[in-house]
Structure formats: C-alpha cells, structure tokens
N, CA, C and O atoms as a GROMACS GRO file, in nm:
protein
  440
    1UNK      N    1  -5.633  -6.467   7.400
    1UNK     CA    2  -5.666  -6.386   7.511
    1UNK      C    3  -5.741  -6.462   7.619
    1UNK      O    4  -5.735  -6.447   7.741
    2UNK      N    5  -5.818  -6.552   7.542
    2UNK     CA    6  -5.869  -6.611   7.680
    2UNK      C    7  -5.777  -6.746   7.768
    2UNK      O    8  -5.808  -6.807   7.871
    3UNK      N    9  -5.677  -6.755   7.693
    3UNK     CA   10  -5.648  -6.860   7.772
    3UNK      C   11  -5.498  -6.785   7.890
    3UNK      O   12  -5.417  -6.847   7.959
    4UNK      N   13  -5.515  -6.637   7.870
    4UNK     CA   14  -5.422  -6.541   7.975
    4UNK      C   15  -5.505  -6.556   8.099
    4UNK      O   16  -5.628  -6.565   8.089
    5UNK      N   17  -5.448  -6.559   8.212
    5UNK     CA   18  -5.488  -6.566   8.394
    5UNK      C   19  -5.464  -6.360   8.401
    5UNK      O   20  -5.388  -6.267   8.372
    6UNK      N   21  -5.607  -6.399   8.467
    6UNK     CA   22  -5.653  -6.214   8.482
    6UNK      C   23  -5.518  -6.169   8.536
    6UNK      O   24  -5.414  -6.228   8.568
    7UNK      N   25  -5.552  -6.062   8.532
    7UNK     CA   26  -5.451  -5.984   8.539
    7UNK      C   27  -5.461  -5.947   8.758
    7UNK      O   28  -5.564  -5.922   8.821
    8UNK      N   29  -5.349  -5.957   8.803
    8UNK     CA   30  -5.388  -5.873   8.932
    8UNK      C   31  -5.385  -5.772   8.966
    8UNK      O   32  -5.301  -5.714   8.897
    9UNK      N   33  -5.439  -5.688   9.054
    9UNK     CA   34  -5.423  -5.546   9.077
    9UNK      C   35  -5.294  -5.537   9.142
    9UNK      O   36  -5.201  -5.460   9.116
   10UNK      N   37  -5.308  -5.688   9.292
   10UNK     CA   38  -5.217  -5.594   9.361
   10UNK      C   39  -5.100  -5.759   9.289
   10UNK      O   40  -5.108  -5.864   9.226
   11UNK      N   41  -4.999  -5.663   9.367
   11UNK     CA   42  -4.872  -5.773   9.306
   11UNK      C   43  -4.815  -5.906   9.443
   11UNK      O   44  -4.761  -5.858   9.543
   12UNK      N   45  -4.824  -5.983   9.439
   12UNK     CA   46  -4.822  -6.128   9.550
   12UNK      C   47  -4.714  -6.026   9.624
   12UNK      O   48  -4.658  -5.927   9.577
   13UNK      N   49  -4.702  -6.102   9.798
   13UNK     CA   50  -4.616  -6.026   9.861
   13UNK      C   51  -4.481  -6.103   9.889
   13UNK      O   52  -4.482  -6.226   9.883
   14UNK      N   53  -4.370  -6.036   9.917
   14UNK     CA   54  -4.317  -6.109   9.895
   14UNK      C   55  -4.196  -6.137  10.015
   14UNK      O   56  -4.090  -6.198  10.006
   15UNK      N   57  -4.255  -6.072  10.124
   15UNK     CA   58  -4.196  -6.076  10.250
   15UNK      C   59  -4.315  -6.067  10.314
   15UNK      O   60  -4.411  -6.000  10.278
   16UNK      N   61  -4.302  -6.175  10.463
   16UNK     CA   62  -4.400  -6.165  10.565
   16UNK      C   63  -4.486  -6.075  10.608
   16UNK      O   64  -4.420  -5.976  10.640
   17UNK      N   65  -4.603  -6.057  10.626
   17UNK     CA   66  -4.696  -5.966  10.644
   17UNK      C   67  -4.695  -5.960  10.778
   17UNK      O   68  -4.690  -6.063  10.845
   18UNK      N   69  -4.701  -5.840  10.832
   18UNK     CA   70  -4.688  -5.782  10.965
   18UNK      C   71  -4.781  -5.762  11.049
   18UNK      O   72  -4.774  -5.759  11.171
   19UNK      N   73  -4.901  -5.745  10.957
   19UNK     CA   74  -5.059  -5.718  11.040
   19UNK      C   75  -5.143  -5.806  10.971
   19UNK      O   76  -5.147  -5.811  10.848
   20UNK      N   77  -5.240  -5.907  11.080
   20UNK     CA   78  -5.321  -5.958  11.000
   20UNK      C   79  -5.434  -5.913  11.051
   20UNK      O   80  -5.444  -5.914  11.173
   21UNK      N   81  -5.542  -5.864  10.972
   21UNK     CA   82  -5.668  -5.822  11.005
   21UNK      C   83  -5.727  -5.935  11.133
   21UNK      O   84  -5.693  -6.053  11.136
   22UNK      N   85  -5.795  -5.888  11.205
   22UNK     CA   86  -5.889  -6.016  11.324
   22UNK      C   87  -5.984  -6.050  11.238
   22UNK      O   88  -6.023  -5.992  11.136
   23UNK      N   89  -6.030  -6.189  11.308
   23UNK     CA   90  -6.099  -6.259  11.280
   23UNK      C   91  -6.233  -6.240  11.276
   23UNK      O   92  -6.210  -6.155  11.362
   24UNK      N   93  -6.348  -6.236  11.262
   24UNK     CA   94  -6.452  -6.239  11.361
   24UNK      C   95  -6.518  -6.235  11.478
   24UNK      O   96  -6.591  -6.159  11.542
   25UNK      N   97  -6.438  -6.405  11.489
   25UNK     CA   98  -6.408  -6.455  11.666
   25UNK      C   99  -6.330  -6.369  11.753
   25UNK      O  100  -6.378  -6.344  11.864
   26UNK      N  101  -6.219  -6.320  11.722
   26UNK     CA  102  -6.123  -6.205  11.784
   26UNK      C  103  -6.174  -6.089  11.830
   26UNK      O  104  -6.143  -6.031  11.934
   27UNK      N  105  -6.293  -6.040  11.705
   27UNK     CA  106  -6.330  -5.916  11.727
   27UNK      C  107  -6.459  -5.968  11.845
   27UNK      O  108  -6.449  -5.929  11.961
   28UNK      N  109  -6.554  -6.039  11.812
   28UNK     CA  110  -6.635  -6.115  11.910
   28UNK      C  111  -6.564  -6.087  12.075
   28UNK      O  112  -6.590  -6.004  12.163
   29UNK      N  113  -6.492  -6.168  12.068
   29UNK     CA  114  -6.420  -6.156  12.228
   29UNK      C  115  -6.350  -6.021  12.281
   29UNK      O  116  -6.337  -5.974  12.394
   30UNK      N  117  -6.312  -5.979  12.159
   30UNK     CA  118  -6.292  -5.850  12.202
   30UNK      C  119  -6.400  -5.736  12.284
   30UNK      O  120  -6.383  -5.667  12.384
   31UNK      N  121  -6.522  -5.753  12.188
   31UNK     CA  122  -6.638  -5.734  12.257
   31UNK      C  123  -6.673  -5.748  12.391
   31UNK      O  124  -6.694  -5.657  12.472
   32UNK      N  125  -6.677  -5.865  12.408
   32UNK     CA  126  -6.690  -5.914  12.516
   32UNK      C  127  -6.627  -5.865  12.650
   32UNK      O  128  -6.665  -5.831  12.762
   33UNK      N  129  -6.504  -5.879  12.574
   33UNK     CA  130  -6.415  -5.813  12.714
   33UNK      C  131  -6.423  -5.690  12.697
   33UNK      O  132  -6.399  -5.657  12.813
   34UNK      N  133  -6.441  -5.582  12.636
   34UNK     CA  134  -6.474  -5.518  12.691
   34UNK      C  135  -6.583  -5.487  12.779
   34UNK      O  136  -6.566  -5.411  12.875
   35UNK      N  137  -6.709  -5.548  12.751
   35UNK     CA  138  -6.818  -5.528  12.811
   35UNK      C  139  -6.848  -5.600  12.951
   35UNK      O  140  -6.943  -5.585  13.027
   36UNK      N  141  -6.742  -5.678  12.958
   36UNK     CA  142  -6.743  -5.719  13.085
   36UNK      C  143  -6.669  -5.616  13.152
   36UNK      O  144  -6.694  -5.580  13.267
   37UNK      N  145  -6.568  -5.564  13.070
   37UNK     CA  146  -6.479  -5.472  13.211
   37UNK      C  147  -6.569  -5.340  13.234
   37UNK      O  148  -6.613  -5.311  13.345
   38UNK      N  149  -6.592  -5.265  13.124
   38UNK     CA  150  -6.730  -5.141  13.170
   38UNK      C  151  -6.811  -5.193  13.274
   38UNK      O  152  -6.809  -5.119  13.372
   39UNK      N  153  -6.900  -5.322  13.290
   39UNK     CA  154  -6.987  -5.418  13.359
   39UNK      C  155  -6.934  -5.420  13.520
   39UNK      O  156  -7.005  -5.371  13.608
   40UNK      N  157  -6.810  -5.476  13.548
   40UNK     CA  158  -6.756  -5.475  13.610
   40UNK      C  159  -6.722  -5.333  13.700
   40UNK      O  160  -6.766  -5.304  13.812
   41UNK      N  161  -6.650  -5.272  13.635
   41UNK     CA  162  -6.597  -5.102  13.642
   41UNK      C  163  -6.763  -5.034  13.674
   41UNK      O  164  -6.737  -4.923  13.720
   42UNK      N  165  -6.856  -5.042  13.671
   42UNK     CA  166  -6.969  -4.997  13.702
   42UNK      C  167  -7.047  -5.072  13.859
   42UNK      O  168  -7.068  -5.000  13.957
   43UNK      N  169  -7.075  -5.187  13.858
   43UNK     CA  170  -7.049  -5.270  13.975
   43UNK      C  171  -6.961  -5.238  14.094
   43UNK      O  172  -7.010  -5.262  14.204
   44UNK      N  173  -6.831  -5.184  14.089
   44UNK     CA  174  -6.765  -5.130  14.176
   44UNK      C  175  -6.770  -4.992  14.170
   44UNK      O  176  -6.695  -4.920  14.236
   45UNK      N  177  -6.844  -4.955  14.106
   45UNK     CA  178  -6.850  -4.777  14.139
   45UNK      C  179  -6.996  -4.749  14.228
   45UNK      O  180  -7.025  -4.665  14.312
   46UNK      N  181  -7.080  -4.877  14.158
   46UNK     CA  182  -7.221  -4.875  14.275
   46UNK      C  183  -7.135  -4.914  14.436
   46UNK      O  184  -7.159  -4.849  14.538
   47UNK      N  185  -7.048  -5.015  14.434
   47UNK     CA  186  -7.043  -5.077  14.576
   47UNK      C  187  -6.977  -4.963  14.636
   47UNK      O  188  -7.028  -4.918  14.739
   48UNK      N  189  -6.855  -4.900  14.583
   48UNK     CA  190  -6.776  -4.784  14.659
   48UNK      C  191  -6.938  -4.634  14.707
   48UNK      O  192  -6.950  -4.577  14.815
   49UNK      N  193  -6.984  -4.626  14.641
   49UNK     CA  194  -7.091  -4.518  14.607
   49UNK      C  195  -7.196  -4.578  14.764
   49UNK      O  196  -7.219  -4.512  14.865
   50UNK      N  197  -7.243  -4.724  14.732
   50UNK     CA  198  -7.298  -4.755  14.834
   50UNK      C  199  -7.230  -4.747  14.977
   50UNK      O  200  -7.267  -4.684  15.076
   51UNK      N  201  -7.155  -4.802  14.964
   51UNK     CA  202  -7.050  -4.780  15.099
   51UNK      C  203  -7.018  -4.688  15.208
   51UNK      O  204  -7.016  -4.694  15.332
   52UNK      N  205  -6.987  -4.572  15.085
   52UNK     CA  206  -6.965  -4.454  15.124
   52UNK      C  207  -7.106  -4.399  15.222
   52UNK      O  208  -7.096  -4.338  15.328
   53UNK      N  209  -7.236  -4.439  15.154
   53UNK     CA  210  -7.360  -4.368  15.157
   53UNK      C  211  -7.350  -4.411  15.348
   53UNK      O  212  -7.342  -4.334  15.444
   54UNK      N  213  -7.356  -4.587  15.342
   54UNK     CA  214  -7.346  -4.641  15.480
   54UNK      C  215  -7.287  -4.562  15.588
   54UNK      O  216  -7.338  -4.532  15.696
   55UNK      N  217  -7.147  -4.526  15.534
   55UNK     CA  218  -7.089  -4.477  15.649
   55UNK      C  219  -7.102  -4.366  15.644
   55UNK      O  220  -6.999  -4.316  15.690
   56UNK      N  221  -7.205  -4.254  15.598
   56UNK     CA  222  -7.204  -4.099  15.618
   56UNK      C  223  -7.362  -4.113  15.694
   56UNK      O  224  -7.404  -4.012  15.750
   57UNK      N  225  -7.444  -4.234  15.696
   57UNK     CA  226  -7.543  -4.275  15.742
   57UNK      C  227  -7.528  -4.269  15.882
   57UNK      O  228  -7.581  -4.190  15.960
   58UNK      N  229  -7.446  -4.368  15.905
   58UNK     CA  230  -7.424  -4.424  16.050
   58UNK      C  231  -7.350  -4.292  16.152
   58UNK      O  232  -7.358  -4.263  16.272
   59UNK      N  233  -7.278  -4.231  16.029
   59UNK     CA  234  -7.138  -4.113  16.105
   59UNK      C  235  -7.314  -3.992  16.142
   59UNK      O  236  -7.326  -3.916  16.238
   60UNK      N  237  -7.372  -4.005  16.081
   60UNK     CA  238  -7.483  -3.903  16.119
   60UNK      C  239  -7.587  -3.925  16.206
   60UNK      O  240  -7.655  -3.835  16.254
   61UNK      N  241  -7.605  -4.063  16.232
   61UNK     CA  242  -7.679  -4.110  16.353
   61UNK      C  243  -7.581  -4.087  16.465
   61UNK      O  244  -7.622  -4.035  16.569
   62UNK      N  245  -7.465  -4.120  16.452
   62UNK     CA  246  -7.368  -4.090  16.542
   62UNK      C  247  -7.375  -4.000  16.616
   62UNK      O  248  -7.366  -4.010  16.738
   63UNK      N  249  -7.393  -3.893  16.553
   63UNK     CA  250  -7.374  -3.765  16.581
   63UNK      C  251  -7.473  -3.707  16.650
   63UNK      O  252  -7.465  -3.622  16.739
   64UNK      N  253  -7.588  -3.772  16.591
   64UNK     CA  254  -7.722  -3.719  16.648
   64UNK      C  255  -7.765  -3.752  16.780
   64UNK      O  256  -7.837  -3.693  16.860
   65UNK      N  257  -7.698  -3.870  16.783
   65UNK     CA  258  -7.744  -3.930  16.914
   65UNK      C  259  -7.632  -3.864  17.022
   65UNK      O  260  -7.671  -3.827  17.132
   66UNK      N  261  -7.536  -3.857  16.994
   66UNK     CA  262  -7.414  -3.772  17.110
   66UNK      C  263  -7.443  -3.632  17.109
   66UNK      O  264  -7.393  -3.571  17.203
   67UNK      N  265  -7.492  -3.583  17.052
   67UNK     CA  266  -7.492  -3.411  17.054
   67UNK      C  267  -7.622  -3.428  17.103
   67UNK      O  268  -7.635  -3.329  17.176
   68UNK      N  269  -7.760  -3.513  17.111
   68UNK     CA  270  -7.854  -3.452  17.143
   68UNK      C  271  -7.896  -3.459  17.331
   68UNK      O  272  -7.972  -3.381  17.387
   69UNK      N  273  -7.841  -3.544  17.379
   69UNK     CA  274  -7.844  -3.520  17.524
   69UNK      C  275  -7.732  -3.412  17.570
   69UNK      O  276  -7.795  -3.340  17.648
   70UNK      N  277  -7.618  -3.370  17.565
   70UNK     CA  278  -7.533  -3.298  17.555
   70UNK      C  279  -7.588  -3.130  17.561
   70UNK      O  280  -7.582  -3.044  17.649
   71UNK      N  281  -7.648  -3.132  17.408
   71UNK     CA  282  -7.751  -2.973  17.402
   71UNK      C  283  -7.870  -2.958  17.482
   71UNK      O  284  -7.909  -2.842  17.498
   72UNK      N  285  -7.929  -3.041  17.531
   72UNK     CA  286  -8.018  -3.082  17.633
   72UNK      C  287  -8.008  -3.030  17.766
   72UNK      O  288  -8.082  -2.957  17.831
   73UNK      N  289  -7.908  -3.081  17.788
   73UNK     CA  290  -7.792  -3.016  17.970
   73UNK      C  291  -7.727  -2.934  17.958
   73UNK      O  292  -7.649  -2.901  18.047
   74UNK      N  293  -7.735  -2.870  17.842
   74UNK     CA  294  -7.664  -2.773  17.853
   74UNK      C  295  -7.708  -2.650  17.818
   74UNK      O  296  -7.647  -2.543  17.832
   75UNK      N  297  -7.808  -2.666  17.775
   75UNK     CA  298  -7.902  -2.553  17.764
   75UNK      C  299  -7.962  -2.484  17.884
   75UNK      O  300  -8.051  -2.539  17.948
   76UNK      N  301  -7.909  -2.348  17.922
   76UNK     CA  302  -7.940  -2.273  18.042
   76UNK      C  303  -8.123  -2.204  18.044
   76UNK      O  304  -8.188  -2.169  17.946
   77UNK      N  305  -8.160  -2.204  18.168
   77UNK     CA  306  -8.314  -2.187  18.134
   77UNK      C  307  -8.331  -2.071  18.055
   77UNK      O  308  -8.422  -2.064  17.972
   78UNK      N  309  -8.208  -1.931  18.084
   78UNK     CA  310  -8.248  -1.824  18.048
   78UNK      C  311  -8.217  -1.836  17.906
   78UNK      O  312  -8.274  -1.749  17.842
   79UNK      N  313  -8.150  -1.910  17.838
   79UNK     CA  314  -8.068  -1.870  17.715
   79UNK      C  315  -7.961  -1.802  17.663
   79UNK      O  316  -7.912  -1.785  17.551
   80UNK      N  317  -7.936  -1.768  17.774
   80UNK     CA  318  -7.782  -1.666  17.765
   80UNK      C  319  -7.702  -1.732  17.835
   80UNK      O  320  -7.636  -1.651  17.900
   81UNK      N  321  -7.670  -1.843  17.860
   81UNK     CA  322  -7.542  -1.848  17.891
   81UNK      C  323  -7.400  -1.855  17.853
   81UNK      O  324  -7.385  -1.854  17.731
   82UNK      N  325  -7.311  -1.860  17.909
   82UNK     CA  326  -7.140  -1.824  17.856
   82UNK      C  327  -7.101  -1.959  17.823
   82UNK      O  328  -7.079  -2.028  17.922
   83UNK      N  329  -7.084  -2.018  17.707
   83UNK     CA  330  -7.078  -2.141  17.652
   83UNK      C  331  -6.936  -2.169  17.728
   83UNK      O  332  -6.917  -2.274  17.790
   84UNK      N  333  -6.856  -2.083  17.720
   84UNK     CA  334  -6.711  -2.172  17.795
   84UNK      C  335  -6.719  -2.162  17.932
   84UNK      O  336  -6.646  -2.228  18.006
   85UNK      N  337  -6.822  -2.069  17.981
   85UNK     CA  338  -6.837  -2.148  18.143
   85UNK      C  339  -6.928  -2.265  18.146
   85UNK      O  340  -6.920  -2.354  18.231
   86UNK      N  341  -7.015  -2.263  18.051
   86UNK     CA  342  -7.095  -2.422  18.077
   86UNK      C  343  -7.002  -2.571  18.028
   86UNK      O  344  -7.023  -2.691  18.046
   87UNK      N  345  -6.890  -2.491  17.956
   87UNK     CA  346  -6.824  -2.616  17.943
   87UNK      C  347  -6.720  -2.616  18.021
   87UNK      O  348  -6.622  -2.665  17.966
   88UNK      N  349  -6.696  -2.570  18.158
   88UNK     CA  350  -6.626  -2.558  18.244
   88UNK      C  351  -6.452  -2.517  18.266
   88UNK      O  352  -6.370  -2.531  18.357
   89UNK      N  353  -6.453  -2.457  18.119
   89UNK     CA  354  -6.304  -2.387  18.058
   89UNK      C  355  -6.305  -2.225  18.155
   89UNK      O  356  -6.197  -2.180  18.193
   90UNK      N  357  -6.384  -2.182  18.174
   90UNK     CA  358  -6.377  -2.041  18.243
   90UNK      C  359  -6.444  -2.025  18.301
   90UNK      O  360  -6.556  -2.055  18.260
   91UNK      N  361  -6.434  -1.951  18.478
   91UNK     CA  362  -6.546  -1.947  18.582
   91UNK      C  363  -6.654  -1.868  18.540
   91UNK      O  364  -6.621  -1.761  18.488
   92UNK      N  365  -6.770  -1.892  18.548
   92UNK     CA  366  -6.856  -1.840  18.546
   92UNK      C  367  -6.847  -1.688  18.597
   92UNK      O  368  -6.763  -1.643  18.674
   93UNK      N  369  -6.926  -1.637  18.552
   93UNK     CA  370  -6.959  -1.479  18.544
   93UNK      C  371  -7.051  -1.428  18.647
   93UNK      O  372  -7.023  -1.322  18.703
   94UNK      N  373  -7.202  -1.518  18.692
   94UNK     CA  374  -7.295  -1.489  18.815
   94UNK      C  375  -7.219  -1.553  18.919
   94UNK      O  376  -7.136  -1.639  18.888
   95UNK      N  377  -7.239  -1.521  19.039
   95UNK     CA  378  -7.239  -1.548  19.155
   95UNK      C  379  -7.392  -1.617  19.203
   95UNK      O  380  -7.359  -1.715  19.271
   96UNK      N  381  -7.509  -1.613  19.199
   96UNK     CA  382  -7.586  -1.671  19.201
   96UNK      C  383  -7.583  -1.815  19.168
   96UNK      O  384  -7.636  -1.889  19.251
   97UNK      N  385  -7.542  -1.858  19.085
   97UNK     CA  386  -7.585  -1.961  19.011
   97UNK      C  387  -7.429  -2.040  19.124
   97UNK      O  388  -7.482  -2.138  19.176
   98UNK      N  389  -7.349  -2.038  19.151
   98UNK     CA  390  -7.246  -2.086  19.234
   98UNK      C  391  -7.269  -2.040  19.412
   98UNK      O  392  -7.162  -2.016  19.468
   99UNK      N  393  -7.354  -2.030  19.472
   99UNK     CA  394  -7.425  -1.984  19.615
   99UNK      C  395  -7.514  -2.116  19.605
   99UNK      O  396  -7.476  -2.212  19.670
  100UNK      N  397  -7.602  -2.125  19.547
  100UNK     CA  398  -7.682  -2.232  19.552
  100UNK      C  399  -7.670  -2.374  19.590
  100UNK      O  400  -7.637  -2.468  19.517
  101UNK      N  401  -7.703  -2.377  19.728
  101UNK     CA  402  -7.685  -2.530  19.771
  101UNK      C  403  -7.734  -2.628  19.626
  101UNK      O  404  -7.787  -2.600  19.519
  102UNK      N  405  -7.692  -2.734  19.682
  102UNK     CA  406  -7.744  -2.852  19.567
  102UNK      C  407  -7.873  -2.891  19.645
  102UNK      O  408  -7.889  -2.873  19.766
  103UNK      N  409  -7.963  -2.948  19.559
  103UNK     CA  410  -8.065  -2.969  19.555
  103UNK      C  411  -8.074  -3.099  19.619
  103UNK      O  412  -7.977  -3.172  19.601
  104UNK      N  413  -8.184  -3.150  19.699
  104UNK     CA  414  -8.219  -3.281  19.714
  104UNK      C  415  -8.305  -3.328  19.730
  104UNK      O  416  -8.361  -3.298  19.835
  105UNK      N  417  -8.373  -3.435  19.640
  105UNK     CA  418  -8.471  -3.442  19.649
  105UNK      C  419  -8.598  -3.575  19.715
  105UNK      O  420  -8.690  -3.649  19.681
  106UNK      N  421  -8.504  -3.527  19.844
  106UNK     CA  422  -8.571  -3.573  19.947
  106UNK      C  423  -8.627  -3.508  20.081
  106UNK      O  424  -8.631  -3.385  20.068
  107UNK      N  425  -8.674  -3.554  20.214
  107UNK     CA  426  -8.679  -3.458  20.313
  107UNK      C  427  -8.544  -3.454  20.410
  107UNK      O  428  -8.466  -3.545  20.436
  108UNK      N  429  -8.546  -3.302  20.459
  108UNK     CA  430  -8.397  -3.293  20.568
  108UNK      C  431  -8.397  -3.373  20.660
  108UNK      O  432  -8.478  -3.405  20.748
  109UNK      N  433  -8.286  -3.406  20.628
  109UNK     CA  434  -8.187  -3.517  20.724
  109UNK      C  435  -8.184  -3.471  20.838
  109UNK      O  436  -8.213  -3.352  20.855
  110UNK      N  437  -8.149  -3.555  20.944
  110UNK     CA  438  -8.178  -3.469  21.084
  110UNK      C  439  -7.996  -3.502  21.154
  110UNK      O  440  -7.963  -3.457  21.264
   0.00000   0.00000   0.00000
C-alpha cells in the first residue's frame, strides 16, 4: 500500500483548458485600470461641472449689466407707464408727454 501514488480526486485533463484563472499581476492591473478610469471619469465630470458654472457666471453678469441701464431709462417717474409705448411698438396714450418741447440745457439762443 505504500508504495501506491495517492489516489486523485480530479482525473488529468485531457483536452485544452479554455479558462485560465488570472494571475495576480493580471488582477493587480486590472485594478489599476480600473481606478484610473473612475479617476479619470471623475476629473472630467469636475471640469464639465466647472465649466458649465463659468459660463452661467459670465451669462449672468451679462445680463446684469445690459438690463440694468435699460430699466433705469425706462422707468417712468410716475410708475405707470405703457411698457409697449416706452418701447416704442405703440403710440403712446398721453398727449402731454408728446407736446413737450425738448429740453435744453443751456440759455435761449437768440
């Protein structure tokens, strides 16, 4: 009995094996790459994110600065005025306000 070779569980193969488990190293780099592409894939979600922030920045200074002389002149002393006659789409409604020489502000010309 002792000079019998153990016995095996499994039986030798006897056609090419199709899958070979990875290595260590394989699984290692595998690692890796992934963690570079998450790394990466995060990096471009800050720069798009930042980007975006820039130009809703600038589009809002934009804005601020063109609309605020605009509402300025156009604001009537009384507060009621007819927004599409101040934007010169429909004649005005007083007669007063169209009688009125223009102003000058200097002394009469002779």
């Amino acid at each position: 009995m002792a000079s019998e070779p153990p016995r095996r569980v499994l039986e030798p193969l006897s056609a090419p094996q199709h899958f070979a488990p990875p290595s260590a190293r394989e699984l290692r780099a595998q690692a890796v790459q992934r963690l570079q592409t998450g790394l990466f894939g995060l990096a471009a979600i800050l720069l798009i994110v930042g980007l975006a922030d820039i130009i809703n920045e600038r589009a809002l200074r934009s804005e601020v600065a063109n609309n605020a002389p605009s509402a300025a002149a156009s604001a009537s002393p009384t507060g009621k005025g007819d927004p599409l006659a101040d934007a010169g789409v429909v004649p005005s409604a007083s007669a007063s306000a169209d009688a009125k020489p223009p102003a000058t502000g200097g002394a009469p010309q002779n």
